[in-house]
C-alpha positions, 0 to 999 in steps of 0.5 A: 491029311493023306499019304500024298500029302505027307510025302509033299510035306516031307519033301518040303520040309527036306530041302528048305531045312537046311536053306535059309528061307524057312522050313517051317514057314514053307510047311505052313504055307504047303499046309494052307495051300493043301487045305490042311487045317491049321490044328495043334496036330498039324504044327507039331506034324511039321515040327516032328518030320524034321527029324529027318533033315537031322538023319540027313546031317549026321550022314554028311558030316559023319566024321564031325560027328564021329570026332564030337564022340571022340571028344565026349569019350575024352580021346579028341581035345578038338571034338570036345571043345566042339561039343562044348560050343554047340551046347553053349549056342544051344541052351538060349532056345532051350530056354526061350522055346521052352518058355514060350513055346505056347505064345510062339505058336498063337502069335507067330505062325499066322502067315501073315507073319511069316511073310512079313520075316520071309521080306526082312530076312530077303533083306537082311541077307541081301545087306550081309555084304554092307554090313560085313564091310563094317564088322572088324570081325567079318574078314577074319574067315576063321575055321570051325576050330578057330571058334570061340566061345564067345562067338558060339555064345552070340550064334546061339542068341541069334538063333532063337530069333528063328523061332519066328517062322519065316526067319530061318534058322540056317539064315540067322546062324549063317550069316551071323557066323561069317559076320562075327567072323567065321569062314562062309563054309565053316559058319554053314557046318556050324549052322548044320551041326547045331540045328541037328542038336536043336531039332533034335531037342524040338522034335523030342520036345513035340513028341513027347507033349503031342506025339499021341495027338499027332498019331491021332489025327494023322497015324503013325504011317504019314509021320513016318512017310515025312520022315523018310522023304524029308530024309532023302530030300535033305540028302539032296540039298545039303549036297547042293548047297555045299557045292553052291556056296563054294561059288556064290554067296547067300544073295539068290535066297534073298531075292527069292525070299523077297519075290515068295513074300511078295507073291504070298501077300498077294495071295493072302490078299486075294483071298480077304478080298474075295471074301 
């Protein structure tokens, strides 16, 4: 990996964190195509410089943020009641990543399979409207402070699907939240708001079992080259995203999901044929 390399990466890992197509899909994919060998070294690489897209979070929702430290100190009823429902959505990938951490990286990041949860993730959201019509609870568009614990709880149970790079994790926490209820823009705060906590945890959890290994292969200089360009990237698109959503649903992301799986599979089969 060179510099040039780890900036693209960062890039990219910026602006699909927060939309729901996969970042961690996409990387993998910018890898394979860059020549990047598929080592250890090289997913935790694109675990660790998602800690960037959480700078970018913490700098958007800063007041959330704020009333979640309010609550923890005991001065704001409402922001406590948050925290408490994001480490109930959190503990189910505490669990299961740590777990099975080690089978998730053999058996999920092939590309193979990640093109596979990119064309059923296409068509999950494009079926969101259908499945809506048959959820009682899908018109309720409730706030983020009409939240349950309940409905914190399944967020969190869904979200550990996206540990199959390819899913997403903005995907599966989205559109599970407006399904079990929450207003589309409370659910994508929501979504925001837990995956700086899970990130956080996954990024801690790779530096602290491979960061040496990563530093290694690839110096401490093009870590912190993603980590800045996936900064800033992130900045961008959360900004985007919010602007867009007020307007439209999450149906463009299906059909791109649908269009990258297909062109991704074509590619994928050029290369075996060639061979």
């Amino acid at each position: 990996m060179n510099a040039f390399q780890a900036l693209l990466l960062g890039i990219v890992e910026g602006i699909t964190e927060y939309l729901p197509v996969s970042s961690t899909g996409h990387l993998i994919l910018v890898q394979r195509v860059l020549g990047i060998e598929a080592t250890e070294s090289a997913k935790s690489f694109a675990i660790c410089i998602q800690s960037g897209a959480i700078v970018a979070v913490l700098g958007f929702y800063s007041s959330r943020f704020r009333q979640m430290l309010d609550g923890l100190a005991g001065r704001n009823k409402k922001g406590r009641q948050l925290c408490f429902y994001l480490l109930i959505s959190l503990i189910p990938s505490i669990l299961v990543g740590v777990t099975l951490n080690d089978l998730i990286k053999h058996y999920l990041f092939d590309l193979w399979t990640i093109t596979l949860a990119w064309f059923v993730g296409g068509l999950f959201i494009l079926a969101i409207p259908h499945i809506r019509s048959r959820s009682p609870s899908a018109e309720k568009n409730y706030s983020l402070n009409q939240l349950t614990w309940k409905m914190a709880l399944l967020i969190g149970l869904v979200q550990c699907l996206a540990m199959w790079p390819g899913l997403s994790r903005s995907m599966v926490t989205i559109s599970c939240g407006v399904i079990f209820g929450l207003h589309l823009m409370a659910a994508v705060e929501y979504s925001f708001l837990l995956g700086m906590l899970t990130l956080t945890g996954a990024t801690v959890y790779e530096m602290a079992s491979s960061g040496f290994a990563i530093a290694d292969d690839y110096s401490w200089l093009y870590l912190t080259v993603g980590f800045f360009s996936a900064t800033f990237s992130a900045w961008i698109t959360i900004n985007w995203l919010i602007r867009y959503l007020n307007q439209h649903s999450l149906a463009i992301f299906g059909y791109y999901r649908i269009v990258l799986a297909m062109v991704v599979a074509c590619w994928l089969l050029s290369i075996l044929s060639g061979s």
